[in-house]
Backbone bond lengths (Angstrom), bond angles and torsions (degrees), N, CA, C in turn:
res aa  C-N    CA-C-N  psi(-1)  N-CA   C-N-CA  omega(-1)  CA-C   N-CA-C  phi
1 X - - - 1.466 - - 1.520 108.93 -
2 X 1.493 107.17 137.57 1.813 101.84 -174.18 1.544 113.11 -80.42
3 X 1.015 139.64 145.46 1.381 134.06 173.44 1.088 112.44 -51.02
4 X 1.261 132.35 167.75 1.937 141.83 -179.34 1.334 82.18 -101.38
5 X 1.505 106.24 136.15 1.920 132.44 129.39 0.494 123.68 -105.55
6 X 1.351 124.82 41.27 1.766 127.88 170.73 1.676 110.20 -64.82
7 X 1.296 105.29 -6.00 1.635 98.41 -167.46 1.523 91.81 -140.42
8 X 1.014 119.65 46.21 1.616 137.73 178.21 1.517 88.88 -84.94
9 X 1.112 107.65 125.19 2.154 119.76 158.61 1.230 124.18 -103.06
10 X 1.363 108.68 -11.22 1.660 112.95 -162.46 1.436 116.44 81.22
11 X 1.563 105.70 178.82 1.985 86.59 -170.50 1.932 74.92 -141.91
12 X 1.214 84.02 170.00 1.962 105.56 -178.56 1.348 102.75 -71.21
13 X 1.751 99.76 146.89 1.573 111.42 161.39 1.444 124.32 -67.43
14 X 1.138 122.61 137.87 1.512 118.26 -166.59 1.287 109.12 -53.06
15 X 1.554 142.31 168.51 1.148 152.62 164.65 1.338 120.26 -176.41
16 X 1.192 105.24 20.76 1.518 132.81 148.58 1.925 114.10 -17.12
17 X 0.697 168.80 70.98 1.539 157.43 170.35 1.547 136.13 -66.29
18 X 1.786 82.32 -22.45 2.085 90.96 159.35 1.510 100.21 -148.09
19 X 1.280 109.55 149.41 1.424 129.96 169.87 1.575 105.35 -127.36
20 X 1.326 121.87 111.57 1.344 117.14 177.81 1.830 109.26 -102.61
21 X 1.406 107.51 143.33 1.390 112.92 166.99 1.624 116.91 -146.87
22 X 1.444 120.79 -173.05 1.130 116.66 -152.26 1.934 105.53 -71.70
23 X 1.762 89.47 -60.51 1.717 87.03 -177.08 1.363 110.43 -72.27
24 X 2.000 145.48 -25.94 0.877 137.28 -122.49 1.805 77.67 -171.43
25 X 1.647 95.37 150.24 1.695 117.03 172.61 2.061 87.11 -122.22
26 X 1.317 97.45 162.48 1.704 99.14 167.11 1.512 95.92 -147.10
27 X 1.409 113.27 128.62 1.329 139.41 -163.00 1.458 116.88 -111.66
28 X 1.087 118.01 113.89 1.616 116.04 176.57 1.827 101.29 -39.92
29 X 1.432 112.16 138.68 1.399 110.77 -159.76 1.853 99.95 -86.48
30 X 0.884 110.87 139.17 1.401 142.13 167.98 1.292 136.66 -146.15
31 X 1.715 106.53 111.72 1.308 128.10 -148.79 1.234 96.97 -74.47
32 X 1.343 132.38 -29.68 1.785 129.25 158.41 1.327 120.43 -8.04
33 X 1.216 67.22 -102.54 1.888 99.66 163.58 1.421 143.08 -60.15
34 X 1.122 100.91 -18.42 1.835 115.05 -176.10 1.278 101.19 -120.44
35 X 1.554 130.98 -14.19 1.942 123.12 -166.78 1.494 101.11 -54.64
36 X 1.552 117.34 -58.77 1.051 115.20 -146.82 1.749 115.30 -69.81
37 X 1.647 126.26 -36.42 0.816 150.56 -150.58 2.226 101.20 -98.11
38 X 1.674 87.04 -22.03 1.675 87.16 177.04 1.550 108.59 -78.50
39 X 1.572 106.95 -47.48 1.394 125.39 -175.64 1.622 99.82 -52.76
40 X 1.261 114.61 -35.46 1.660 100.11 -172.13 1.429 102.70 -85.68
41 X 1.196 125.98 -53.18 2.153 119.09 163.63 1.195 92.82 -45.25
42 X 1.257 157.32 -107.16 1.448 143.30 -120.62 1.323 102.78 -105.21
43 X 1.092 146.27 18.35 1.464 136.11 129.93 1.379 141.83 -136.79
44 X 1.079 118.82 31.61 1.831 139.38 -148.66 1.193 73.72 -112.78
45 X 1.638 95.74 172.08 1.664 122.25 171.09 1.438 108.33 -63.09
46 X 1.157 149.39 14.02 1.433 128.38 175.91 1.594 81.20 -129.77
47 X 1.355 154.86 18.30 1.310 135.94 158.07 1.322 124.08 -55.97
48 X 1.591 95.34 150.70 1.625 100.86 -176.98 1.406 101.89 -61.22
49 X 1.425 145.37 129.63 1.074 131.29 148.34 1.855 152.62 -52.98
50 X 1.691 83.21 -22.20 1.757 98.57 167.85 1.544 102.51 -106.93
51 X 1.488 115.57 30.60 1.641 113.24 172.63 1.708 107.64 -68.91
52 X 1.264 110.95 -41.49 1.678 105.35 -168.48 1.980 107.68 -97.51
53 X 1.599 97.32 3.03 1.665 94.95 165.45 1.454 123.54 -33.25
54 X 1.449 120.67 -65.59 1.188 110.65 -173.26 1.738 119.30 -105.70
55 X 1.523 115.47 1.08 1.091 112.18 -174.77 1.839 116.65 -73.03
56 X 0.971 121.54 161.02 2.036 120.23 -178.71 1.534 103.58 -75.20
57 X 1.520 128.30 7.10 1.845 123.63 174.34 1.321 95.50 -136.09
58 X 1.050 88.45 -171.41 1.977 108.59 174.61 1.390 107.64 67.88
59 X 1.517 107.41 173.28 1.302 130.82 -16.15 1.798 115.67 -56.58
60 X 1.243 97.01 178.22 1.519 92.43 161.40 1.472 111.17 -162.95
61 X 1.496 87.91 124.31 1.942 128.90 -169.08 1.451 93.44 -63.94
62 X 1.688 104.10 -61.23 1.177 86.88 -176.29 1.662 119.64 -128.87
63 X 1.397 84.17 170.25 2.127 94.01 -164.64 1.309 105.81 -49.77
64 X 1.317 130.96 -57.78 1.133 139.64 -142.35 1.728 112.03 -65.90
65 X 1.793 96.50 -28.44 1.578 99.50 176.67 1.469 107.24 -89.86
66 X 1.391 127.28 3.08 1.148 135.11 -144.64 2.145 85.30 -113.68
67 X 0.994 100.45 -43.02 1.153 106.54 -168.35 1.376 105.65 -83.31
68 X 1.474 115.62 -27.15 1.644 111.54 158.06 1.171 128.52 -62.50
69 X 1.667 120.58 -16.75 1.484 139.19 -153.55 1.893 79.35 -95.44
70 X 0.814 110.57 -63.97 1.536 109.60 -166.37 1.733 115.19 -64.95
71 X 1.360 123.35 -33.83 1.147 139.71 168.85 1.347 104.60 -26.84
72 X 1.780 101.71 -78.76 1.034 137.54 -171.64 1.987 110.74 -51.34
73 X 1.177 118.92 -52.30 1.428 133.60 145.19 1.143 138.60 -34.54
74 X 1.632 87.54 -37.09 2.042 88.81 172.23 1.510 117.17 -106.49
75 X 1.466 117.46 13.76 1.557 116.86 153.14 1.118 87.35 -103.35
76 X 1.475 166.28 2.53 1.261 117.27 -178.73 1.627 116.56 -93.53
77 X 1.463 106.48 172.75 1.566 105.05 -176.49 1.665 107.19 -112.84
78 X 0.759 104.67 0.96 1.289 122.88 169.14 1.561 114.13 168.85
79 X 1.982 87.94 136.30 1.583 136.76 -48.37 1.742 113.02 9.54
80 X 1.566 103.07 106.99 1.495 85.36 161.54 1.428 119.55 -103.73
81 X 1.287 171.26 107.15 1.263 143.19 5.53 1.297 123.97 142.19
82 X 1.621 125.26 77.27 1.198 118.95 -159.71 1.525 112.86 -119.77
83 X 1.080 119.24 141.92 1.848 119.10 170.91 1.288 108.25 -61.06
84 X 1.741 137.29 147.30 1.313 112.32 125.20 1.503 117.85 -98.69
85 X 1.584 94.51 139.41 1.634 115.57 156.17 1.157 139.19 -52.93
86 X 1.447 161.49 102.43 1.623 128.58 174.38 1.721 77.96 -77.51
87 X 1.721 100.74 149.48 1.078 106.95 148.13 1.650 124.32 -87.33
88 X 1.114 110.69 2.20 1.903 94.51 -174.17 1.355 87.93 -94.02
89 X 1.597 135.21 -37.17 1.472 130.75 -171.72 1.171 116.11 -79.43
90 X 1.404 137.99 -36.76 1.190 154.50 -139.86 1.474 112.80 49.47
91 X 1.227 98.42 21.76 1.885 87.35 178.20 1.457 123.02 -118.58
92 X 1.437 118.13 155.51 1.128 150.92 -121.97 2.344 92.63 -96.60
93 X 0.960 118.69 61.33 1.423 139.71 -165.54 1.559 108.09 -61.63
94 X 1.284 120.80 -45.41 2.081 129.45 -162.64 1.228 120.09 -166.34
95 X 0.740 102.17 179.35 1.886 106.17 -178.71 1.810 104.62 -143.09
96 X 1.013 115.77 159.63 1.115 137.07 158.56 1.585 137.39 158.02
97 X 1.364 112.42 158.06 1.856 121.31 -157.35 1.209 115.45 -110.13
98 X 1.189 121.16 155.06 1.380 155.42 -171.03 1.870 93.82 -108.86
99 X 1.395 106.38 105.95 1.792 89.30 -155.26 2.158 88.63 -145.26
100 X 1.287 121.32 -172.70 1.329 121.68 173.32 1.305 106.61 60.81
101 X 1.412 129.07 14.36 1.488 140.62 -165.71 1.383 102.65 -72.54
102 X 1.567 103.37 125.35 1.994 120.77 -171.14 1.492 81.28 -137.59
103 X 1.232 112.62 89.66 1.799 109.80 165.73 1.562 103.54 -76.11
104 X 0.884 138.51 -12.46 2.118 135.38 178.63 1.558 90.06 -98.49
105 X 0.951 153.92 -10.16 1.611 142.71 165.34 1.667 112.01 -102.67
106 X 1.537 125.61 -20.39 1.282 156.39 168.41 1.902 84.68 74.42
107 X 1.148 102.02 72.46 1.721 89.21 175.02 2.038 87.06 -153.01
108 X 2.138 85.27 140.39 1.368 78.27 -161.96 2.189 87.25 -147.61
109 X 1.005 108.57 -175.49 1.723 105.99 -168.62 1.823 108.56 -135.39
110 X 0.831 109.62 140.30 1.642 117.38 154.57 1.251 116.56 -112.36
111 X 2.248 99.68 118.42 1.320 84.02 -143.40 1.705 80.07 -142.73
112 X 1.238 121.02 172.69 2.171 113.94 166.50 0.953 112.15 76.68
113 X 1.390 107.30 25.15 2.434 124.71 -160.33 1.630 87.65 -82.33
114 X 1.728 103.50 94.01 1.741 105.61 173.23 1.412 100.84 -123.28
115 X 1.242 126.59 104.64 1.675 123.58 169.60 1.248 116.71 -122.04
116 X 1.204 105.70 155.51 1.273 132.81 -162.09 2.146 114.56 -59.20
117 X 1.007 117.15 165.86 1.202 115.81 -168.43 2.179 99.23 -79.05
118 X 1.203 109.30 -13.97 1.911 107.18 148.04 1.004 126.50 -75.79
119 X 1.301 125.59 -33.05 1.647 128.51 -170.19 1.576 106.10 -78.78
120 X 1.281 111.49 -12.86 1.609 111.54 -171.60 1.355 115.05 -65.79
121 X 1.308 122.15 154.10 1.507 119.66 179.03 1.528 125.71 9.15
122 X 1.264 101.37 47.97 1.433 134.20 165.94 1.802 120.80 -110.90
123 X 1.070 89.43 160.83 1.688 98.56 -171.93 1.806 97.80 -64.80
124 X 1.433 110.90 -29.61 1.433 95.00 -171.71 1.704 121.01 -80.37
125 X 1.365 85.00 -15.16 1.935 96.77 -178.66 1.613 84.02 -52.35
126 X 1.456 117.96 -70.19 1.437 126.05 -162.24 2.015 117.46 -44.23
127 X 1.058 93.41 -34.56 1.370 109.48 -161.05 1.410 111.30 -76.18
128 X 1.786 105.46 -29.58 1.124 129.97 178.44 1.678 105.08 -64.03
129 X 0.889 114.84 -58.29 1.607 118.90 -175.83 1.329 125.93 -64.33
130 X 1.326 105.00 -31.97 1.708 131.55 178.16 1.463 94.46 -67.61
131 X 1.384 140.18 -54.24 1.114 126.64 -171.31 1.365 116.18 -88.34
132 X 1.537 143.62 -0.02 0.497 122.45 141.03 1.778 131.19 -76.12
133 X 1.704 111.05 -26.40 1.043 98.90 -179.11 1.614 115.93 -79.56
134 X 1.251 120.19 7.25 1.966 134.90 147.08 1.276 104.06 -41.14
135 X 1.243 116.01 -57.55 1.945 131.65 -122.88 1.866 64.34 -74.81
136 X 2.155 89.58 -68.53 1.909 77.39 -152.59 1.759 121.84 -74.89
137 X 0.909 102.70 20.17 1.654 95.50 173.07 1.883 108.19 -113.29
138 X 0.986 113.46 -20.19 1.299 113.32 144.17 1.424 131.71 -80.17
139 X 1.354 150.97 -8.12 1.452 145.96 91.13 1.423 118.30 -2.94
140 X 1.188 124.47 -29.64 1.625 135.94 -175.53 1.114 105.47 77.84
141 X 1.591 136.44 48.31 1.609 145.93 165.36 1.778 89.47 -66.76
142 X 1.164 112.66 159.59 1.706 129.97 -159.97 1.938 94.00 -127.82
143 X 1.032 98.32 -35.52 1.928 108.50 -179.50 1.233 135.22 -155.55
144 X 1.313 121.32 108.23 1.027 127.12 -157.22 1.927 123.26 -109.99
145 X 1.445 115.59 116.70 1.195 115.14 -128.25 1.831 105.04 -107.93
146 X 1.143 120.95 145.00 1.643 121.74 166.79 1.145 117.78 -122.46
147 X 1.349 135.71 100.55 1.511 145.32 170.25 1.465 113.66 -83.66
148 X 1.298 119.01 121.47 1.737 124.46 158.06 1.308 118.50 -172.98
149 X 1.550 92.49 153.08 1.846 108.35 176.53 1.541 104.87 -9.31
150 X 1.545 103.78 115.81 2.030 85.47 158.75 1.419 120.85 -84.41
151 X 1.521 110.71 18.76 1.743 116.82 172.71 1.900 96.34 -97.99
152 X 1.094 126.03 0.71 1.396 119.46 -169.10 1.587 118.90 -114.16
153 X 1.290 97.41 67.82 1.082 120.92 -163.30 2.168 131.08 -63.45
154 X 1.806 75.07 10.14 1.808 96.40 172.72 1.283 103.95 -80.56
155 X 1.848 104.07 -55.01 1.168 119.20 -175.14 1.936 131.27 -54.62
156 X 2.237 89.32 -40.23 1.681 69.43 172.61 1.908 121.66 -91.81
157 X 1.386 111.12 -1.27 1.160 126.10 169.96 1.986 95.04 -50.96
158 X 1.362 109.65 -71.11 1.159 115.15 -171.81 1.567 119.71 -48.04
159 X 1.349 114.57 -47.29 1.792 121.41 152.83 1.655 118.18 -18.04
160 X 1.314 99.23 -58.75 1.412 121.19 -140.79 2.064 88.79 -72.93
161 X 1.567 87.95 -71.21 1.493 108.68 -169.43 1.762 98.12 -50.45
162 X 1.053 134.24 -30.36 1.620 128.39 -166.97 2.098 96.00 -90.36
163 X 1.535 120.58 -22.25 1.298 95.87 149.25 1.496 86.96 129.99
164 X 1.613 118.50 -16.03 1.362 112.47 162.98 1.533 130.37 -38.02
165 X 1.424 139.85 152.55 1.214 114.31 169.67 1.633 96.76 -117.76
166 X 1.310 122.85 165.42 1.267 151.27 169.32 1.467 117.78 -69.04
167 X 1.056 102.14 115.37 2.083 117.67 -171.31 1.180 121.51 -90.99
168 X 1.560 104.34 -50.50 1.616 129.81 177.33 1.796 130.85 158.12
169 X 0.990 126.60 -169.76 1.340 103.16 -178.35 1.862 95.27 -123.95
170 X 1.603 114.15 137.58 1.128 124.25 177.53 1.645 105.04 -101.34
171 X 2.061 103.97 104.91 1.265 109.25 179.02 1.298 117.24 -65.03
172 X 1.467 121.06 167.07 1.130 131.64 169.70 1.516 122.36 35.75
173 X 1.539 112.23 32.51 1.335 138.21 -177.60 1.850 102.99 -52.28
174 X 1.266 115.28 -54.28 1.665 112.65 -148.40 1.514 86.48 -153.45
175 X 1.241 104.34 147.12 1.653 147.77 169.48 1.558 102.61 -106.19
176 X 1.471 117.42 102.20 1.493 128.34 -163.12 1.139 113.68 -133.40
177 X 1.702 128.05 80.81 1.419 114.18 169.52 1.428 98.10 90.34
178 X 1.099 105.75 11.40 1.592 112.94 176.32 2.026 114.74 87.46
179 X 1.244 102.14 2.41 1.260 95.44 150.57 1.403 141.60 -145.58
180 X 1.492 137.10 176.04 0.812 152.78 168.77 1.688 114.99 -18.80
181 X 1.549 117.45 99.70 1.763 87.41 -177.42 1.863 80.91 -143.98
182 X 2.127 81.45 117.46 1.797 94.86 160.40 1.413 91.43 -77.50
183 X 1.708 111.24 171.80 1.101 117.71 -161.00 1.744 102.24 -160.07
184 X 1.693 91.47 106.13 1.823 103.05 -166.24 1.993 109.80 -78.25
185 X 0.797 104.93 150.28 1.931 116.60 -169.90 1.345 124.49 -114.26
186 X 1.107 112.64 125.59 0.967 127.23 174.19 1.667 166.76 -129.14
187 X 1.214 126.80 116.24 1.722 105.10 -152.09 1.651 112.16 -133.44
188 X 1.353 91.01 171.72 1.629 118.78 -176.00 1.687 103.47 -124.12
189 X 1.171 118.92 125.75 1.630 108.58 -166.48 1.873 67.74 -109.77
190 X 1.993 96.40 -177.77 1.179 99.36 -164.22 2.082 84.97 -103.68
191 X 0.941 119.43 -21.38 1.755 105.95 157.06 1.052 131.85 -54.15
192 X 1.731 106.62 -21.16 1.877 114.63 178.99 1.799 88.10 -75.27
193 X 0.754 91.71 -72.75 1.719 100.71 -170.87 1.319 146.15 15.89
194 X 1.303 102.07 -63.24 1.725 122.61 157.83 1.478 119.71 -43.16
195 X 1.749 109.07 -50.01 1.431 107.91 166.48 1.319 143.41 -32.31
196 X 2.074 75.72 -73.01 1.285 108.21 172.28 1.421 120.28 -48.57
197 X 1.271 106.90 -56.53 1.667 108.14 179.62 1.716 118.15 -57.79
198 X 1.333 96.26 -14.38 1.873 76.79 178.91 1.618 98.29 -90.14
199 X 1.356 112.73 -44.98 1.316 103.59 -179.62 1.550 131.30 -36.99
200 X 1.270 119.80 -33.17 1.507 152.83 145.10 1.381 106.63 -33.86
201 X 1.476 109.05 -88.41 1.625 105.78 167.59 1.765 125.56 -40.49
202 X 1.278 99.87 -43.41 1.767 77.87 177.21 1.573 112.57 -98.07
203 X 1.489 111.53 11.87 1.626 102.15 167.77 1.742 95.47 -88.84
204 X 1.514 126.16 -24.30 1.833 110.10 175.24 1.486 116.43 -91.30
205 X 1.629 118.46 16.43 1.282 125.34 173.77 1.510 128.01 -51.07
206 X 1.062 140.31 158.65 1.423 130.79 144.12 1.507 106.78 -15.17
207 X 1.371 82.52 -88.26 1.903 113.04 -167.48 1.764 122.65 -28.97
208 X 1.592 103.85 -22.22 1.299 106.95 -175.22 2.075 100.62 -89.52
209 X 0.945 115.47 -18.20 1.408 125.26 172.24 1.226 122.46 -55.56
210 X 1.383 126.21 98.93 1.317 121.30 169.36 1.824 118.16 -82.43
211 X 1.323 97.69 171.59 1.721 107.09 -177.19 1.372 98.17 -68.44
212 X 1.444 132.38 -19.48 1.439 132.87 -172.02 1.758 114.04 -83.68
213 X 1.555 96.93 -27.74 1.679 103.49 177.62 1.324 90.76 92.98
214 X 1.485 139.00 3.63 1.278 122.18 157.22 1.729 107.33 -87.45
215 X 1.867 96.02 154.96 1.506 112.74 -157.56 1.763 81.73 -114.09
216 X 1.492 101.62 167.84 1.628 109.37 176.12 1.677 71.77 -122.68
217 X 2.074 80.78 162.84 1.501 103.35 -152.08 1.709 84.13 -89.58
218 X 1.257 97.47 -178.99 1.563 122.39 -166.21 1.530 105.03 -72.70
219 X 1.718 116.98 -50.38 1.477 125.45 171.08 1.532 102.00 -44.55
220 X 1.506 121.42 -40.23 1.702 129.51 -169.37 1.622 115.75 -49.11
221 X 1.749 103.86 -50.49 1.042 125.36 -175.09 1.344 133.64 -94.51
222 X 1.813 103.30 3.81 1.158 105.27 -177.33 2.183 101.05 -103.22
223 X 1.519 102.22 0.98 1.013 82.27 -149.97 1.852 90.93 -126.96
């Protein structure tokens, strides 16, 4: 039997400004403070080079459009728009939003997931997503959503392993950079949640830390 929403209100738009966690803080984005240190993770000499493959911007050669890209990003409210932190460095590693936001349907996305050539297959890539997908299911979000290229095959690997499940693929979704992009789906209901989230917690534990600095994967620890 489905539950009643007869007394459903909707839940608030995020406006969150810090999220703190163990490896990583995420900071409402500010091009102040964060321009210089983003531009060098996502476009300096040690950048990923297939980082702006599938995203709708980038690269960017130069600052000046780069600094409009973020401008423009850090008033909006959706995409809303967060730094990541390392906390042991203090430096300024990825970006990504809390975006597709329907606070009267309580369904909302993690979405603009661009990090730096540290954040990669690192505990903080993970940690990064986990707290946001906290923020919105404590807000009382009902579904929580992952959209990308179904040719981008980092991205739905990355879906999968963080605990999302697979919906279907929406053809001929978007005209991107001049091409063709179906676009595969993905979700976190807020009944998955509880699971999911511990599994999360004990894959960023102590305990999952080896003396080698290798991490066991998230499927490892949930099960």
């Amino acid at each position: 039997m489905s539950i009643s929403l007869a007394d459903w209100k909707g839940v608030p738009a995020p406006t969150t400004q810090l999220i703190e966690g163990r490896y990583i803080r995420l900071e409402k984005l500010d091009p102040a403070r964060h321009g210089d240190e983003l531009f060098k993770a996502l476009q300096g000499p040690g950048a990923d080079p297939k980082l702006w493959d599938y995203l709708p911007y980038g690269p960017f050669p130069e600052r000046s459009v780069f600094n409009d890209w973020l401008d423009n990003h850090a008033t909006s409210s959706d995409p809303y728009f967060f730094s990541v932190i390392d906390r042991a460095s203090g430096e300024v590693q990825g970006i990504l939003s809390l975006m597709s936001i329907v606070p009267a349907q309580g369904r909302i996305e993690i979405g603009h997931v661009t990090f730096g050539a540290p954040m990669q297959r690192s505990p903080k890539s993970t940690e990064a997503v986990y707290l946001l997908a906290r923020e919105s299911f404590a807000l009382g979000y009902r579904r929580l959503e992952w959209k990308c290229n179904n040719a981008n095959a980092r991205s739905k690997y990355a879906a999968e392993r963080l605990g999302f499940s697979f919906e279907g693929v929406f053809r001929q979704h978007m005209v991107v950079k001049g091409q063709n992009r179906d676009t595969a789906w993905y979700s976190i209901l807020d009944s998955e949640w509880p699971a999911i989230a511990a599994g999360f917690e004990r894959w960023l534990s102590d305990e999952n830390q080896s003396d080698s600095g290798q991490v066991k994967t998230l499927s490892e620890c949930r099960g």
